[in-house]
N, C-alpha and C positions, 0 to 999 in steps of 0.2 A: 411617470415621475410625479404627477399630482401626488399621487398615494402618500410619496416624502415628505413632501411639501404639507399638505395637511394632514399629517399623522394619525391617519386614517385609515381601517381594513388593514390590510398586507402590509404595510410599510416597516414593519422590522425585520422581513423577507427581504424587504429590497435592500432593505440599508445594511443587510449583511451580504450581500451581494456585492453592494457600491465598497463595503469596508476591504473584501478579498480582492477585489484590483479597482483603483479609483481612475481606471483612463474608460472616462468618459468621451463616446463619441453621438452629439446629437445635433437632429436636423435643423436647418434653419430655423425654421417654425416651431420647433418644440419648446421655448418658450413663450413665446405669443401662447401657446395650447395654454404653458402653465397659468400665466398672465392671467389670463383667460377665468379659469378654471377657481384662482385666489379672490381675487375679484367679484365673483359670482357668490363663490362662499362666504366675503365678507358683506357686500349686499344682501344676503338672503339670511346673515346672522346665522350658519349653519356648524361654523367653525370659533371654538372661544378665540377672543383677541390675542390672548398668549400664545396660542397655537399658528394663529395667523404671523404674526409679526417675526414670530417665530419661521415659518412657512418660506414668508419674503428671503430671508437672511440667506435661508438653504439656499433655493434660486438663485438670487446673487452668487452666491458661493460657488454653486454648478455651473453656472453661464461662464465664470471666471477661470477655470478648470479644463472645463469639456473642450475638446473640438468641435469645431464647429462646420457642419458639411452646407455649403452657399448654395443657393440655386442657382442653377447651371442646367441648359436644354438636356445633359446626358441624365441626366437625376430625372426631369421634368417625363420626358422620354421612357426612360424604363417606369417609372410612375403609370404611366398609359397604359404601359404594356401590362404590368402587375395589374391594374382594375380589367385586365381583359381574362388574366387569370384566374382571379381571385374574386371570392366577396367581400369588396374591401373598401372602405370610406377613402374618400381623396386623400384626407390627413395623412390615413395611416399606410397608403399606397407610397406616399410622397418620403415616409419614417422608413421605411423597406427597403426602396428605388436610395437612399441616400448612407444606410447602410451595406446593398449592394457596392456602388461607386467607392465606397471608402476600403473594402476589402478587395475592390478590383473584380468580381464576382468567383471570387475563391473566398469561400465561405467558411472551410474546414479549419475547427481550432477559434470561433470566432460564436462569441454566444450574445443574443441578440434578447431582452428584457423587458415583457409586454405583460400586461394581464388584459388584455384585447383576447377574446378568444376567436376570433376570426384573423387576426395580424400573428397569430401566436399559429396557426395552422399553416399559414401563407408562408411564414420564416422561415417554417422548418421545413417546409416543400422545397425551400429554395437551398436549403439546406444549412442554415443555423444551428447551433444547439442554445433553445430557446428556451428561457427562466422565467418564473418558476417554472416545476415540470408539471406535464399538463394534468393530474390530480390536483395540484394547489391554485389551479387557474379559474376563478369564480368572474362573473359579470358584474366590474366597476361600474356599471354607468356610462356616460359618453363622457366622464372627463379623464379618459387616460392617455401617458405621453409613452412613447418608447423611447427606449435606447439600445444602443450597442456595446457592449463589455468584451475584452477580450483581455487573456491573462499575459503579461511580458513574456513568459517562454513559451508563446501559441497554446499549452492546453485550455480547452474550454474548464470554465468553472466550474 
């Protein structure tokens, strides 16, 4: 979600993504990440201010929209289980474990939106169909956010 936010790398990938079905579903913490991640880029002067201020707005915008999956021991839990599987940072165990819970662990029809190439292996083991597909998937950095995108009549996007 960074990527959007600061209009950055990929981000007219994603936001043609977010355009073809806008039900956002994201973890707790996925904006803390972005928080995070804006913050950082305005301290370290890496992003112009129009793009920042700009950046803020989207967030808000998304926060206001998305669902939002709470922490809850079943999330925290499959979370464990997933870093036992996978090589996978806490974060993005916990972006997985809370898209799991949201689809009930039926997965099918349900496409899940990383440029993490480690969370982007892990999804689709679990069985996501996960965006971009994995030719388009390059190493952001450590500031990316996922989410879950799924289309109103169940096909994946």
């Amino acid at each position: 979600m960074v990527s959007l936010l600061a209009l950055e790398g990929p981000s007219w990938k994603i936001w043609e993504l977010v355009r073809q079905d806008p039900e956002l579903v994201l973890w707790w913490a996925t904006p803390i990440e972005c928080v995070s991640a804006l913050a950082r880029f305005e301290r370290e002067g890496k992003v112009a201010q129009p793009a920042l201020r700009y950046g803020w707005r989207i967030l808000e915008s998304l926060r206001e929209s998305a669902t939002e999956i709470k922490p809850m021991e079943e999330v925290r839990s499959s979370a464990e289980h997933l870093l036992t599987k996978y090589p996978l940072r806490a974060a993005d165990s916990l972006q997985l474990a809370a898209a799991l819970y949201w689809r009930q662990g039926y997965t099918d029809g349900a496409s899940f939106i990383t440029l993490d190439r480690q969370l982007h292996i892990a999804a689709a083991l679990e069985g996501f169909h996960v965006l971009p597909l994995a030719d388009e998937v390059h190493e952001p950095g450590p500031l990316e956010c996922g989410a879950v995108f799924e289309l109103r009549d169940g096909r994946p996007l």
